[in-house]
mmCIF file of the N, C-alpha and C atoms, coordinates in Angstrom:
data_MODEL
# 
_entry.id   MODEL 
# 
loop_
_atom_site.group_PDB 
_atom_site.id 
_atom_site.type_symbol 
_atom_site.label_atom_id 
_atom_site.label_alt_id 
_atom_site.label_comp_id 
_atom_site.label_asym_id 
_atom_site.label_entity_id 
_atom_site.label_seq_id 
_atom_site.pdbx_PDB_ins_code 
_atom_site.Cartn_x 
_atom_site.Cartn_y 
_atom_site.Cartn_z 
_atom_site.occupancy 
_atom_site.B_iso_or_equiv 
_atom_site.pdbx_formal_charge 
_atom_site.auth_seq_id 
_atom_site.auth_comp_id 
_atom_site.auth_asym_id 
_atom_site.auth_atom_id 
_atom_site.pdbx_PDB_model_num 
ATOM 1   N N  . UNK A 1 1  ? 20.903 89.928  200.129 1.00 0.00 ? 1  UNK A N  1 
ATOM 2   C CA . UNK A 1 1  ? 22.337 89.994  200.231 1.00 0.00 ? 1  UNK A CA 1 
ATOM 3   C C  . UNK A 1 1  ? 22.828 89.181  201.434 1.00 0.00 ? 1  UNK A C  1 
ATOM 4   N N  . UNK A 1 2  ? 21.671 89.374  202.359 1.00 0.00 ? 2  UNK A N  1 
ATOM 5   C CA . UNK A 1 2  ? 22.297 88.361  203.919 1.00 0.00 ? 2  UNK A CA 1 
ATOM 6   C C  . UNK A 1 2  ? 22.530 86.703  203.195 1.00 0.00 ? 2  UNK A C  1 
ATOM 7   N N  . UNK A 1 3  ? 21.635 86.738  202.348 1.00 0.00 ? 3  UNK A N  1 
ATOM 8   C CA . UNK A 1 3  ? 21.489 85.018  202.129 1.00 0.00 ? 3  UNK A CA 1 
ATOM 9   C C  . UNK A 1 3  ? 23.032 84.483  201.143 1.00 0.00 ? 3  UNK A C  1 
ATOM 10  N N  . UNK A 1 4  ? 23.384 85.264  200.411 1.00 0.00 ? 4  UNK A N  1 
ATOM 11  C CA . UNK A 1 4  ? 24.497 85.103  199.858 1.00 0.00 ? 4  UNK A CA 1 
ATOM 12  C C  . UNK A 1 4  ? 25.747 85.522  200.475 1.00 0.00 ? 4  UNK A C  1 
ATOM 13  N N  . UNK A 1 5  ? 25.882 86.270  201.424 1.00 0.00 ? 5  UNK A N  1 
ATOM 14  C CA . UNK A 1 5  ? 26.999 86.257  202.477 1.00 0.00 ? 5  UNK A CA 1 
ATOM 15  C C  . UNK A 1 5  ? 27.262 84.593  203.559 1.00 0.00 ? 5  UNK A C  1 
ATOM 16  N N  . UNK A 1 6  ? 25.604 84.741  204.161 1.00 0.00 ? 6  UNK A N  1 
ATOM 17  C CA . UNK A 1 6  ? 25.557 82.984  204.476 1.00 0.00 ? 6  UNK A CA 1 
ATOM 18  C C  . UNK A 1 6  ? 25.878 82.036  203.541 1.00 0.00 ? 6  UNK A C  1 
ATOM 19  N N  . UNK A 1 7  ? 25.809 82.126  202.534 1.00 0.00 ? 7  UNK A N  1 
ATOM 20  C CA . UNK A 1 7  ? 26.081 81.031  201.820 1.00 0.00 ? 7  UNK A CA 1 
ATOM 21  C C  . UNK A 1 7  ? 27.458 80.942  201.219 1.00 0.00 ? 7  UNK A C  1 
ATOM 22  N N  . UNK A 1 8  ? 28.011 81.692  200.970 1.00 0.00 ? 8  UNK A N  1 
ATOM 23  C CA . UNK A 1 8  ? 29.511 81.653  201.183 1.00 0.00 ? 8  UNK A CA 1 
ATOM 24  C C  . UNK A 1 8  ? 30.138 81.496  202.135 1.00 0.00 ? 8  UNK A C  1 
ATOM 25  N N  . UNK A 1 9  ? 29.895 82.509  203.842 1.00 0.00 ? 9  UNK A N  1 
ATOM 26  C CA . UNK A 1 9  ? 30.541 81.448  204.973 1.00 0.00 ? 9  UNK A CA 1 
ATOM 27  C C  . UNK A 1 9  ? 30.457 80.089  205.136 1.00 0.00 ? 9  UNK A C  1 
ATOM 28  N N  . UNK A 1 10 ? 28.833 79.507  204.604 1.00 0.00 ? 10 UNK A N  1 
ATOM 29  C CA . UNK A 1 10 ? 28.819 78.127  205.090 1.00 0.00 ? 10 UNK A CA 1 
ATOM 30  C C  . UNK A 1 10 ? 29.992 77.853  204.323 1.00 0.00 ? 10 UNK A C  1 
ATOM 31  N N  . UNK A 1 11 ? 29.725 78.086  202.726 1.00 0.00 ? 11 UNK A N  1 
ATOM 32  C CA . UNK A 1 11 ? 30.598 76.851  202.001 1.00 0.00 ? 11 UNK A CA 1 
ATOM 33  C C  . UNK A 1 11 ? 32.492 77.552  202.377 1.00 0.00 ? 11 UNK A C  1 
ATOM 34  N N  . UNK A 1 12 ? 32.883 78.111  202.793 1.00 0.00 ? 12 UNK A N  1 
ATOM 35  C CA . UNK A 1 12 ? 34.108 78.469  203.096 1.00 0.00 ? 12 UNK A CA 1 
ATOM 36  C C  . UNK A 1 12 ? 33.990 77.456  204.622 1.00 0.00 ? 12 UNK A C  1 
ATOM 37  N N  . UNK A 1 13 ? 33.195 77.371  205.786 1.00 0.00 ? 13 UNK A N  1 
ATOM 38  C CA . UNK A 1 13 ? 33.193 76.769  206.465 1.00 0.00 ? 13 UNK A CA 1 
ATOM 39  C C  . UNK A 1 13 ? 33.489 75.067  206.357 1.00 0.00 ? 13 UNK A C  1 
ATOM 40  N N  . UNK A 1 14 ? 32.655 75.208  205.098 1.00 0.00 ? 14 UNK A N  1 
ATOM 41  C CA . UNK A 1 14 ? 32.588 73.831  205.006 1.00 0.00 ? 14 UNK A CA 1 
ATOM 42  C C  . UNK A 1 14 ? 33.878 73.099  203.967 1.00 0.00 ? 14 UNK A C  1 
ATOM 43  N N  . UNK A 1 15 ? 34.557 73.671  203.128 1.00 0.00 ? 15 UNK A N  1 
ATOM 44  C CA . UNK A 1 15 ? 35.889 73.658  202.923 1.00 0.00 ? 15 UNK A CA 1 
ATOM 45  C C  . UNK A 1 15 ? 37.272 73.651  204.054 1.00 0.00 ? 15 UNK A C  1 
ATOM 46  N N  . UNK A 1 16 ? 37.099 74.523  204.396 1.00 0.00 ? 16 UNK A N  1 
ATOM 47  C CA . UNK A 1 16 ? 37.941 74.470  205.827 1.00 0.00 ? 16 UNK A CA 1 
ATOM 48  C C  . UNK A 1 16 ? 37.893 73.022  206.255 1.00 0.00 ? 16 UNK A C  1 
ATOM 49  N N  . UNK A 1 17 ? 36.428 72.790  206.903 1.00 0.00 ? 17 UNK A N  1 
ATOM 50  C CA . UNK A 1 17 ? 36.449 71.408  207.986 1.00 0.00 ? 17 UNK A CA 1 
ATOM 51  C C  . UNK A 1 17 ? 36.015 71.904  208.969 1.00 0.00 ? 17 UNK A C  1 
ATOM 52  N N  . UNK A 1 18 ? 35.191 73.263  209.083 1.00 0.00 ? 18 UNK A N  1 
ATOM 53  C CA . UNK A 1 18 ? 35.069 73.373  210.272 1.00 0.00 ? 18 UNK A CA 1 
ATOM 54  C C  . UNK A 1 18 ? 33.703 73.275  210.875 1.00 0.00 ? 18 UNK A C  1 
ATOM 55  N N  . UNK A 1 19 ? 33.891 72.614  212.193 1.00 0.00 ? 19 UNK A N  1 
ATOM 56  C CA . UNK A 1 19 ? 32.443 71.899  213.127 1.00 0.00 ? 19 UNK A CA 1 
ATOM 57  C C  . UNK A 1 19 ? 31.789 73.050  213.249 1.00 0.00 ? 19 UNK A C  1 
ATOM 58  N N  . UNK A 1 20 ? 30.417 72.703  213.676 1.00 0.00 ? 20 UNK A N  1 
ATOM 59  C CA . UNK A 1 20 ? 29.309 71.598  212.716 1.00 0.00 ? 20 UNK A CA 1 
ATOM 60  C C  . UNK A 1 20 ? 29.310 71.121  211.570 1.00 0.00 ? 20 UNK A C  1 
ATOM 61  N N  . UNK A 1 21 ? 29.798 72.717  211.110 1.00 0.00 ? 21 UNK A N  1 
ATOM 62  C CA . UNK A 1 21 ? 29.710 72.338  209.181 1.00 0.00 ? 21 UNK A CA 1 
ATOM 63  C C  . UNK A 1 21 ? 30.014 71.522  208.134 1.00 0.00 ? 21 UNK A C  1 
ATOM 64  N N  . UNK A 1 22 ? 31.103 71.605  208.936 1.00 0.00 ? 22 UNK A N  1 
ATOM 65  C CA . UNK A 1 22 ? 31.930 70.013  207.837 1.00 0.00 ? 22 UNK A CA 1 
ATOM 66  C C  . UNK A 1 22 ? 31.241 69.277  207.768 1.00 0.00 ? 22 UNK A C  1 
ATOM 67  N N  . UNK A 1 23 ? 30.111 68.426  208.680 1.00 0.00 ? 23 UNK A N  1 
ATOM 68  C CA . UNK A 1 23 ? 29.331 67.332  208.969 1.00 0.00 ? 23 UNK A CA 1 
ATOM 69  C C  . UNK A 1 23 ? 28.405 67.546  208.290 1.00 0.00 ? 23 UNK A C  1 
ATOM 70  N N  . UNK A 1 24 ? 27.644 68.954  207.345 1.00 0.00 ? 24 UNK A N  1 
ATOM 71  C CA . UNK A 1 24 ? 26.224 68.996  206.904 1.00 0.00 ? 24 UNK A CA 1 
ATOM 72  C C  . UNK A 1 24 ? 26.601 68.593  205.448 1.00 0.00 ? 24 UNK A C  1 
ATOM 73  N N  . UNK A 1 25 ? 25.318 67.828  204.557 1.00 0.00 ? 25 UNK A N  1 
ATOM 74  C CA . UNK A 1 25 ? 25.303 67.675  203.421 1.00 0.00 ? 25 UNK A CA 1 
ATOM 75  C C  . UNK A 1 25 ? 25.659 69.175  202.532 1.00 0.00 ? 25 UNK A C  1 
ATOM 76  N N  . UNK A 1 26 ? 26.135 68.880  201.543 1.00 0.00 ? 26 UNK A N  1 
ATOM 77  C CA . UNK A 1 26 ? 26.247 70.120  200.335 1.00 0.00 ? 26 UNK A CA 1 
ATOM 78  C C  . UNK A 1 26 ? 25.115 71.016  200.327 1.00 0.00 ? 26 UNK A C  1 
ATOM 79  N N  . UNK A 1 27 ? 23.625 69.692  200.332 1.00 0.00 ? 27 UNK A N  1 
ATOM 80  C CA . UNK A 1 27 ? 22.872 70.731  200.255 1.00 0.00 ? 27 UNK A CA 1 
ATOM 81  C C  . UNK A 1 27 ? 22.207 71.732  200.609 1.00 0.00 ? 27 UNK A C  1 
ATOM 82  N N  . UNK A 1 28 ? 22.522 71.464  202.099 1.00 0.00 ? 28 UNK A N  1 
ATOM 83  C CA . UNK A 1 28 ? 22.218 72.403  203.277 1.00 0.00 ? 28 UNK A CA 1 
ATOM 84  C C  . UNK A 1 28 ? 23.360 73.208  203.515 1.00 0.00 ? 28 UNK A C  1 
ATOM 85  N N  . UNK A 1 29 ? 24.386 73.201  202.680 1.00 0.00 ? 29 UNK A N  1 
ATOM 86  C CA . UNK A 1 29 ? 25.423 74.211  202.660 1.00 0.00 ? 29 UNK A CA 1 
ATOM 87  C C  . UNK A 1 29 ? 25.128 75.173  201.738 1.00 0.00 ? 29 UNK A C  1 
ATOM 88  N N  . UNK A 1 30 ? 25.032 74.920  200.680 1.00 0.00 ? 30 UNK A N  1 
ATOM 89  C CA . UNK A 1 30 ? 24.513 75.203  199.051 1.00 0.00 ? 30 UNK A CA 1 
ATOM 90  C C  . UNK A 1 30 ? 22.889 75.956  199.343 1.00 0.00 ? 30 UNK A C  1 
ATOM 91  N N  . UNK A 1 31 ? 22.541 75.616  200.288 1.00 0.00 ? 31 UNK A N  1 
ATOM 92  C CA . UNK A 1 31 ? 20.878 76.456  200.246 1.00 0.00 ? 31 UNK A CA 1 
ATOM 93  C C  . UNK A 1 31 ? 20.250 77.504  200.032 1.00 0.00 ? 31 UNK A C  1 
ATOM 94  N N  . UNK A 1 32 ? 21.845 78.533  200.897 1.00 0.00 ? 32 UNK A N  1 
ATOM 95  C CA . UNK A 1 32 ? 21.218 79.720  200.534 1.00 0.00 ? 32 UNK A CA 1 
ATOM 96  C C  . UNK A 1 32 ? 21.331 80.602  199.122 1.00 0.00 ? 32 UNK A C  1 
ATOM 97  N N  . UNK A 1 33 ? 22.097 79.607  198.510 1.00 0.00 ? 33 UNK A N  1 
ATOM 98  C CA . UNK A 1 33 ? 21.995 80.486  197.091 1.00 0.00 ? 33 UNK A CA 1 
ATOM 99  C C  . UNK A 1 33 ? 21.033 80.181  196.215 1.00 0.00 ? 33 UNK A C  1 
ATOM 100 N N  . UNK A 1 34 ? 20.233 79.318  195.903 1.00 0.00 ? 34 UNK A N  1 
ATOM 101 C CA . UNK A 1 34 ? 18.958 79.322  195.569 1.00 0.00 ? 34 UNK A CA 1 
ATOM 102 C C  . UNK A 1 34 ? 17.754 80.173  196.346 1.00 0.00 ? 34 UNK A C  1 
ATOM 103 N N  . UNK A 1 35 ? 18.170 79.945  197.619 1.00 0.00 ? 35 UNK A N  1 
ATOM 104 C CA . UNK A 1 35 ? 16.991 81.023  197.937 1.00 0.00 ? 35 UNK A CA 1 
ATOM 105 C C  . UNK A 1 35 ? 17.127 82.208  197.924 1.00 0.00 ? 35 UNK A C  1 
ATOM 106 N N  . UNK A 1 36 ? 18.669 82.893  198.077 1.00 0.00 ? 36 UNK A N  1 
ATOM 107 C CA . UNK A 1 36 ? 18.494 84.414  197.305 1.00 0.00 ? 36 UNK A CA 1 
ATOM 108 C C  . UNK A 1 36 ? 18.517 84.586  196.247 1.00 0.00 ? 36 UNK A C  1 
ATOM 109 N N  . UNK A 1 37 ? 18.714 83.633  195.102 1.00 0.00 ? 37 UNK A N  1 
ATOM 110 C CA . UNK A 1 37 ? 17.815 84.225  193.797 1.00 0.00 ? 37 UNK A CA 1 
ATOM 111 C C  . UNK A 1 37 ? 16.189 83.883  193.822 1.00 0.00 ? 37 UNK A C  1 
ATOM 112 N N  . UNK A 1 38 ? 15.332 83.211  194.578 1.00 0.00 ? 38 UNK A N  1 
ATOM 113 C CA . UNK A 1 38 ? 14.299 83.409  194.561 1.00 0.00 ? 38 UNK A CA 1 
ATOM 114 C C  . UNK A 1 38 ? 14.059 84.730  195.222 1.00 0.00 ? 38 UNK A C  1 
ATOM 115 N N  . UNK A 1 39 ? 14.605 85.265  196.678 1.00 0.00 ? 39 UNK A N  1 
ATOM 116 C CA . UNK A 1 39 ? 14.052 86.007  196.701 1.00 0.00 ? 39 UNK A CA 1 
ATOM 117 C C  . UNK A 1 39 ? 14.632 87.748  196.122 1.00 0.00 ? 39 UNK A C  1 
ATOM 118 N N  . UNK A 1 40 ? 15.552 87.528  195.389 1.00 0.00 ? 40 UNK A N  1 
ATOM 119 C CA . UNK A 1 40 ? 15.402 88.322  194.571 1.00 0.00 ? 40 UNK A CA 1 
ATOM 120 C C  . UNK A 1 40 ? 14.845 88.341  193.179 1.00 0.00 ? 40 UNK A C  1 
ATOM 121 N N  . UNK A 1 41 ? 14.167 87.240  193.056 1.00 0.00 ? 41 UNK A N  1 
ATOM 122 C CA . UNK A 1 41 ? 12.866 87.242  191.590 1.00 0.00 ? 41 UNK A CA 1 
ATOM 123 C C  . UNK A 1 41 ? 11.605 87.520  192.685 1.00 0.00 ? 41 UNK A C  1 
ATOM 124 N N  . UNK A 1 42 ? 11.541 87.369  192.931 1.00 0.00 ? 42 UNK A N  1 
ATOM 125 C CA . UNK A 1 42 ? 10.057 88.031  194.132 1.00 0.00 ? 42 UNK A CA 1 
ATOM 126 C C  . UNK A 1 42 ? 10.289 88.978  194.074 1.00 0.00 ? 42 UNK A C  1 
ATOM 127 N N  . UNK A 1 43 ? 11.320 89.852  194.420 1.00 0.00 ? 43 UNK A N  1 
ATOM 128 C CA . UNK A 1 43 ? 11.794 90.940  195.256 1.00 0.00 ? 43 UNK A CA 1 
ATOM 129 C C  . UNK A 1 43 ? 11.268 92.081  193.839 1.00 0.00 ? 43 UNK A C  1 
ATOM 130 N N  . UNK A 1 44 ? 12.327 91.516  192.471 1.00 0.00 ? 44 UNK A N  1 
ATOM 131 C CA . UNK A 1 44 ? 12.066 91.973  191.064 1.00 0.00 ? 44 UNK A CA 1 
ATOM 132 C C  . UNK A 1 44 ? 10.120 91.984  190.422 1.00 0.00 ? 44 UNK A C  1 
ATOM 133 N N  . UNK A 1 45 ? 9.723  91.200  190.928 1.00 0.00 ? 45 UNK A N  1 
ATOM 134 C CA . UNK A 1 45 ? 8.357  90.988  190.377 1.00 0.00 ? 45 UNK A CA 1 
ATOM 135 C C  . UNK A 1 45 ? 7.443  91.839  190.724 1.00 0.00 ? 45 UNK A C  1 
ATOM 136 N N  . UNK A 1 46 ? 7.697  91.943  192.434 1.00 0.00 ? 46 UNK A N  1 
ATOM 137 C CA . UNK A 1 46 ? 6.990  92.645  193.358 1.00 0.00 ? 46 UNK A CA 1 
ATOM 138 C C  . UNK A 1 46 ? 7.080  94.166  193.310 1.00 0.00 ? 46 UNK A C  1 
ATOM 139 N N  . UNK A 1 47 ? 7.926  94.646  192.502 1.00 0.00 ? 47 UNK A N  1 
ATOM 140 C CA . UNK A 1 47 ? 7.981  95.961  192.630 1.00 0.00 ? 47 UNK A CA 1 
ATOM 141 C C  . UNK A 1 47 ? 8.949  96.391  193.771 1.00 0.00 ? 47 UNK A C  1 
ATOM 142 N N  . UNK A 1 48 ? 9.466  95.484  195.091 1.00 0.00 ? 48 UNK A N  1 
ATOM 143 C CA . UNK A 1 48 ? 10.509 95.873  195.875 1.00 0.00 ? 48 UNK A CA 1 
ATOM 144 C C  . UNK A 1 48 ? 11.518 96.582  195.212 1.00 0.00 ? 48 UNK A C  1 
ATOM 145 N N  . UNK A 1 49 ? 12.247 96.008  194.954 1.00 0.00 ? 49 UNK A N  1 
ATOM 146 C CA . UNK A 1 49 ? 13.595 96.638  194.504 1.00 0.00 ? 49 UNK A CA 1 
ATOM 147 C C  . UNK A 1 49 ? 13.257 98.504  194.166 1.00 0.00 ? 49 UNK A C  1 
ATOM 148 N N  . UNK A 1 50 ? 12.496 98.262  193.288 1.00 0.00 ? 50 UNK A N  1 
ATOM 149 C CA . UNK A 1 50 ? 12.288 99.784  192.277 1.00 0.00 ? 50 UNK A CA 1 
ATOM 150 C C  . UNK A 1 50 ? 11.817 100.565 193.361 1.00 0.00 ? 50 UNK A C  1 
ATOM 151 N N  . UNK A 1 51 ? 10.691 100.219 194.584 1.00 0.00 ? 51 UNK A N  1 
ATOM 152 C CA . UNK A 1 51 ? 10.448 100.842 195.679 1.00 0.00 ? 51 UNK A CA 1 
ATOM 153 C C  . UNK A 1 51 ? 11.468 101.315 196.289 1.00 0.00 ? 51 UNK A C  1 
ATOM 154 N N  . UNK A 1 52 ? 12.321 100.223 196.953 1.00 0.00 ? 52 UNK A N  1 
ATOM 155 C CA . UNK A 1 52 ? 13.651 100.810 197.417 1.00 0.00 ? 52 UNK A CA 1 
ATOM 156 C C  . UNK A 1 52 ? 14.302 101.648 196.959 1.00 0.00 ? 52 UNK A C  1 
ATOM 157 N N  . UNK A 1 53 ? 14.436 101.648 195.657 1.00 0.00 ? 53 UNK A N  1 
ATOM 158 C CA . UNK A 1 53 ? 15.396 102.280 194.677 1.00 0.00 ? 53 UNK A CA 1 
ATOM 159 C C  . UNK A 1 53 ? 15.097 103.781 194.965 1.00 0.00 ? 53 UNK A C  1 
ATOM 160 N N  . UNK A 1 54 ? 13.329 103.987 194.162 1.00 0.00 ? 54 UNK A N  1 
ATOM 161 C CA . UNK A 1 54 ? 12.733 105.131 194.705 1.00 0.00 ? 54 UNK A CA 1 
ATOM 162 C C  . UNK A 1 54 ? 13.163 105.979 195.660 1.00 0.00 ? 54 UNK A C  1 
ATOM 163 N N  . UNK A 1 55 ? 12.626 105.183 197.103 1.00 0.00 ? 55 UNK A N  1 
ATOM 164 C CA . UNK A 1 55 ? 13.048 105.800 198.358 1.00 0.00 ? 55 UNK A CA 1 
ATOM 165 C C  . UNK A 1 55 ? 14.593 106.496 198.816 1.00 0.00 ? 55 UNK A C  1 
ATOM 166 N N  . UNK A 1 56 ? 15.631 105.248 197.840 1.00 0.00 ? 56 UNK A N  1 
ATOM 167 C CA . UNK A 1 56 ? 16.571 105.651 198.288 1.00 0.00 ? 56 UNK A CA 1 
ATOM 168 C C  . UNK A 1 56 ? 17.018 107.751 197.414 1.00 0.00 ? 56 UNK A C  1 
ATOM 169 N N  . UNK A 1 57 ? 16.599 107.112 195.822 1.00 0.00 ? 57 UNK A N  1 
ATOM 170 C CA . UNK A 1 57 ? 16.787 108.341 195.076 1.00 0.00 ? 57 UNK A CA 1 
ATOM 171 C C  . UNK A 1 57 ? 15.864 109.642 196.058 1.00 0.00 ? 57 UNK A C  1 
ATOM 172 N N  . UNK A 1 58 ? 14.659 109.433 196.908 1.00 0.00 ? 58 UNK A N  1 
ATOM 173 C CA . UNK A 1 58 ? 13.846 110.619 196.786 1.00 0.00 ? 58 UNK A CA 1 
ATOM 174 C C  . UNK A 1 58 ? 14.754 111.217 198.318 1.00 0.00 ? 58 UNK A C  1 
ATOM 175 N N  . UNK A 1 59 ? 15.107 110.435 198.725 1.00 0.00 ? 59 UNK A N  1 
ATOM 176 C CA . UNK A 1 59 ? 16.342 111.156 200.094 1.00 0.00 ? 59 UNK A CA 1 
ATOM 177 C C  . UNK A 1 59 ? 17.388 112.119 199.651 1.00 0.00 ? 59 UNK A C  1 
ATOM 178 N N  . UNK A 1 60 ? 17.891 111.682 198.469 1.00 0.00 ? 60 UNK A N  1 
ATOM 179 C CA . UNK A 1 60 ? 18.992 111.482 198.346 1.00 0.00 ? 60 UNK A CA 1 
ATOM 180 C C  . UNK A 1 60 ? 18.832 113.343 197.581 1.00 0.00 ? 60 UNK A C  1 
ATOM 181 N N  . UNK A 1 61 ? 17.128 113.387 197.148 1.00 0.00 ? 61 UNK A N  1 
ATOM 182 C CA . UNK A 1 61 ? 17.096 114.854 196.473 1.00 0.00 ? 61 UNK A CA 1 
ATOM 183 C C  . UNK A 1 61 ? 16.901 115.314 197.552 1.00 0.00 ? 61 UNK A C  1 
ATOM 184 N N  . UNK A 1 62 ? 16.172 115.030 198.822 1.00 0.00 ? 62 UNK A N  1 
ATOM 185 C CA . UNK A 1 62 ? 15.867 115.789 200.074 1.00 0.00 ? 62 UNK A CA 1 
ATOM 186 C C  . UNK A 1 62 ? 17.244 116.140 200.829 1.00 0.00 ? 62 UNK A C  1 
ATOM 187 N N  . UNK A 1 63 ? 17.895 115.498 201.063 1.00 0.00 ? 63 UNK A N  1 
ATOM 188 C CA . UNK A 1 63 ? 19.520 115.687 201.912 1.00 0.00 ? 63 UNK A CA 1 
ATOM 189 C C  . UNK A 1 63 ? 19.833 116.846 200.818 1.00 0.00 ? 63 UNK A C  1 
ATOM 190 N N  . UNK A 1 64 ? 19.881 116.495 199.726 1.00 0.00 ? 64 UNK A N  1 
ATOM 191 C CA . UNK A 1 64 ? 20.168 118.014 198.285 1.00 0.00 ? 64 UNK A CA 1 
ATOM 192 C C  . UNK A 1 64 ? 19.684 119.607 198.662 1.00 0.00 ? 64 UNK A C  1 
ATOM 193 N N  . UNK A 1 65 ? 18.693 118.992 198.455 1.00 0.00 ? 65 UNK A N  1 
ATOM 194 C CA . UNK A 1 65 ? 17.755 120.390 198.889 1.00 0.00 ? 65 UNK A CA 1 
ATOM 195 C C  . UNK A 1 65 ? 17.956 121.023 200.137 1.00 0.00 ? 65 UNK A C  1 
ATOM 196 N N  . UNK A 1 66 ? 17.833 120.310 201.211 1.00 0.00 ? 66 UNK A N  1 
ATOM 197 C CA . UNK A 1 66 ? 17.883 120.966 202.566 1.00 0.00 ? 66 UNK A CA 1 
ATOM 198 C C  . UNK A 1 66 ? 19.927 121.466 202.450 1.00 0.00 ? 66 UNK A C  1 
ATOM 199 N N  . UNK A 1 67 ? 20.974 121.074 201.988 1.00 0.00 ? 67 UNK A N  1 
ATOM 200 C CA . UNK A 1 67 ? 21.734 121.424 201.311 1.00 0.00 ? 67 UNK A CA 1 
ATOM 201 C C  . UNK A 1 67 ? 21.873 122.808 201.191 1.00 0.00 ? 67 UNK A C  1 
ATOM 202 N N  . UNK A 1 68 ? 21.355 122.693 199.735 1.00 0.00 ? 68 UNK A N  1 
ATOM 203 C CA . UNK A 1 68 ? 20.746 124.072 199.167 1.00 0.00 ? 68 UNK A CA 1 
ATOM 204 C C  . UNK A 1 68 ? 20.374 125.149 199.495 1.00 0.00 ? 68 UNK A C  1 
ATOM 205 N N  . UNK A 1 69 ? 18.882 124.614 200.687 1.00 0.00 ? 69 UNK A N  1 
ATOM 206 C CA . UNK A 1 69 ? 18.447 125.617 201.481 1.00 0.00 ? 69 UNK A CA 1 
ATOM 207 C C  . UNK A 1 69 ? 19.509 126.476 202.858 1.00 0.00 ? 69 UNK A C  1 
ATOM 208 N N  . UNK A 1 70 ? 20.118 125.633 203.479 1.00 0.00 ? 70 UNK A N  1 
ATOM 209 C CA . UNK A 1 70 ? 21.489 126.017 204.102 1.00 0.00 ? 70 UNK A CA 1 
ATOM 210 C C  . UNK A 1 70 ? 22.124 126.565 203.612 1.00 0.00 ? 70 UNK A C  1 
ATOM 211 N N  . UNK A 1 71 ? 22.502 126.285 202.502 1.00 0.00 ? 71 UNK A N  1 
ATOM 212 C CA . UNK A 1 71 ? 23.538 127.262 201.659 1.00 0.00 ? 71 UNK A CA 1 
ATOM 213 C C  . UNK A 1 71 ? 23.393 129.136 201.331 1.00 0.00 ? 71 UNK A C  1 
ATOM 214 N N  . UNK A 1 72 ? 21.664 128.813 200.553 1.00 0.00 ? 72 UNK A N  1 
ATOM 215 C CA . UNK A 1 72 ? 21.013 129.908 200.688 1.00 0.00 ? 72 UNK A CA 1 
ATOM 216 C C  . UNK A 1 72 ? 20.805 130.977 201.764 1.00 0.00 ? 72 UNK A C  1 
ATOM 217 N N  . UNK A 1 73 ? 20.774 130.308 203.366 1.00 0.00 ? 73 UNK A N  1 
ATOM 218 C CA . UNK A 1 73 ? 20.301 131.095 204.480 1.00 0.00 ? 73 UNK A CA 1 
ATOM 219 C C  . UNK A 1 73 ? 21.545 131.733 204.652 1.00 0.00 ? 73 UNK A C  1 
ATOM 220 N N  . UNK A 1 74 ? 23.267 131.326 204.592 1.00 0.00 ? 74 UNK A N  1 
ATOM 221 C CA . UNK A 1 74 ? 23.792 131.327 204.761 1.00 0.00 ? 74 UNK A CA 1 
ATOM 222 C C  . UNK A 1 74 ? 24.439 132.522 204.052 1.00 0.00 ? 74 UNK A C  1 
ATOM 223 N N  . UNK A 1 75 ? 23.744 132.647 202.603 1.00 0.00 ? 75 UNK A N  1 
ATOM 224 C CA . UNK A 1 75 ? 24.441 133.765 201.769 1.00 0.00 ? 75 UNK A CA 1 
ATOM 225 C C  . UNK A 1 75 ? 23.569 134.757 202.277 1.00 0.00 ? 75 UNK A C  1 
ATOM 226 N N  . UNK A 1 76 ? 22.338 134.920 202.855 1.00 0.00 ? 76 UNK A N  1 
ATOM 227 C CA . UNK A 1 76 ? 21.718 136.212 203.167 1.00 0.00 ? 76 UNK A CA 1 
ATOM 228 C C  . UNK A 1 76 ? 22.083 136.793 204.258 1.00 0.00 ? 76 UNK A C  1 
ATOM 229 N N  . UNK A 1 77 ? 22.602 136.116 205.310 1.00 0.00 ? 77 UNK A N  1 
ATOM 230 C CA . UNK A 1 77 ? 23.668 136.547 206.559 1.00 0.00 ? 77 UNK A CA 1 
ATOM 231 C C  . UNK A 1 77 ? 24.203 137.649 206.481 1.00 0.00 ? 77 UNK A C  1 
# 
């Protein structure tokens, strides 16, 4: 996601006119969007993403639970 945020400032930079940028070829403006779809086909191949994904879902039941468990201590009070 960093690489496609860079790559829209450049090319907004480089529309503008503004120094350095104005001065670099397209294609060193244009760069980083080829390389974040490579590295999100790596990212897809590798099993990253779904890892992340994982991690993010298995928090997301733990923050739940501990939740839950609060809730519970709370009704036996």
């Amino acid at each position: 996601m960093y690489l496609l945020g860079l790559g829209i400032l450049l090319m907004v930079l480089k529309l503008l006119g503004a120094a350095p940028v104005a001065d670099w070829s397209w294609w060193g403006v244009l760069l980083p969007f080829p390389l974040a779809s490579l590295w999100w086909t790596v990212a897809d191949l590798t099993g990253y993403t779904k890892r992340r994904a994982a991690e993010r879902e298995l928090q997301r039941r733990l923050r739940q639970m501990r939740r839950h468990l609060a809730q519970q201590q709370k009704s036996f009070r």
